[in-house]
C-alpha positions as CSV (number, residue, x, y, z in Angstrom):
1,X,4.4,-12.7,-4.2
2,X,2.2,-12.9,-7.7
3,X,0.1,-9.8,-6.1
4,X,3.3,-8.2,-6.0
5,X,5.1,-8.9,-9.4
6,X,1.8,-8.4,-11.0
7,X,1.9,-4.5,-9.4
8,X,5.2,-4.0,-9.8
9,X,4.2,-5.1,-14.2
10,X,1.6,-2.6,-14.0
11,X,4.0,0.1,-12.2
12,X,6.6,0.0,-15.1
13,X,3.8,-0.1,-17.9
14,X,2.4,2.8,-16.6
15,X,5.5,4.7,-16.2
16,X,5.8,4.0,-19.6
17,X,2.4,4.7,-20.4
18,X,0.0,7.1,-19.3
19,X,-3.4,5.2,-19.3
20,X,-5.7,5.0,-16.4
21,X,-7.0,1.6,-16.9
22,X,-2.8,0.4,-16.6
23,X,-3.0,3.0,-13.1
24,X,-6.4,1.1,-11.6
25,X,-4.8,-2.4,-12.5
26,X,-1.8,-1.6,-11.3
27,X,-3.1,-0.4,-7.5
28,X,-5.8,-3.1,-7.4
29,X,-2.6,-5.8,-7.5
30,X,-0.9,-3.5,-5.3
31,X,-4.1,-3.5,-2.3
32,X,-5.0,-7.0,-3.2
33,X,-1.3,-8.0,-2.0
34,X,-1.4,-5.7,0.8
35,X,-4.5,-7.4,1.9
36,X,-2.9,-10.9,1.5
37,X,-0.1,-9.9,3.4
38,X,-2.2,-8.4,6.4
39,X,-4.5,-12.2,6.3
40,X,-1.2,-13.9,7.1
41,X,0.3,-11.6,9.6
42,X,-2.8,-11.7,11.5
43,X,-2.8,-15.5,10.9
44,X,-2.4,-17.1,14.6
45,X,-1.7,-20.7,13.0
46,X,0.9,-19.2,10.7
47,X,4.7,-20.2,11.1
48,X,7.0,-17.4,12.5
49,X,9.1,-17.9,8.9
50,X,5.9,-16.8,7.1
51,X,5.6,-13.9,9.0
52,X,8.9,-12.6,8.3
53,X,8.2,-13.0,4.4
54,X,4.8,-11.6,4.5
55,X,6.2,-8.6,6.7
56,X,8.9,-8.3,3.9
57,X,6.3,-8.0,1.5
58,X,3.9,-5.5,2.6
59,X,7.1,-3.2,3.1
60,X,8.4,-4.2,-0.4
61,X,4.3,-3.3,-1.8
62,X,3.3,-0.5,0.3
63,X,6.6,1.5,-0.7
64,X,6.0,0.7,-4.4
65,X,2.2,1.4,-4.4
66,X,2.8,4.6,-2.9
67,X,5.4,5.5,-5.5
68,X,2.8,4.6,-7.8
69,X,0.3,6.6,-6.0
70,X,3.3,9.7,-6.0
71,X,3.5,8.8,-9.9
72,X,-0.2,9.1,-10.9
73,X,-0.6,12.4,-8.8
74,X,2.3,14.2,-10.7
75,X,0.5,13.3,-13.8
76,X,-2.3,14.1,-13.3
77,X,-1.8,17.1,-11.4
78,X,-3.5,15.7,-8.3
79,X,-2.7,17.4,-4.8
80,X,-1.3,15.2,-2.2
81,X,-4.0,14.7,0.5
82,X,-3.2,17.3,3.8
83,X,-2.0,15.4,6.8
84,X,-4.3,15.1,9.3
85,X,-2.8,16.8,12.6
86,X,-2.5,14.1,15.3
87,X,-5.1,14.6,18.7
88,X,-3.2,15.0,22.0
89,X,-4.4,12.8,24.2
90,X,-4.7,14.1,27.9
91,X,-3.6,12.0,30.7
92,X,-7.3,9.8,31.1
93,X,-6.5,9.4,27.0
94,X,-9.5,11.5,25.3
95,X,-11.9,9.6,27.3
96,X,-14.0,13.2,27.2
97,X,-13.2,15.3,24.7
């Protein structure tokens, strides 16, 4: 939760102010809680309770670093990266293509 309140600081500083060093802070706190979330979701010892929070979480951080992603690219004048299109698997599942 600190990786997350710390982001979410950075996110409302930077919509305030335009500085890059406030933008690199601000998604470093943002992956660094996604990455904490992931450890204990992949966790086998972990209690199903903790689960639930840290599933909660990375929802709650992944929508607000992409907003801050969204954010910095309107700024900046960034394009949005292209979608890559999806591979269609064939029925042995792209085993040779």
């Amino acid at each position: 939760k600190l990786f997350a309140l710390i982001g979410e600081l950075y996110f409302r500083a930077y919509k305030i102010d335009n500085e890059d060093p406030i933008f690199e802070l601000g998604k470093y706190y943002f992956n660094a809680g996604m990455k904490r979330a992931m450890q204990v979701l992949n966790d086998k010892e972990m209690d199903p309770a903790n689960k639930n929070r840290a599933r909660v979480m990375l929802d709650r951080i992944g929508t607000r670093g992409g907003q801050l992603m969204q954010l910095h690219r309107s700024r900046t004048g960034e394009p949005e990266p292209a979608a890559q299109p999806k591979k269609k698997k064939g029925i042995l599942g792209g085993l040779f293509s």
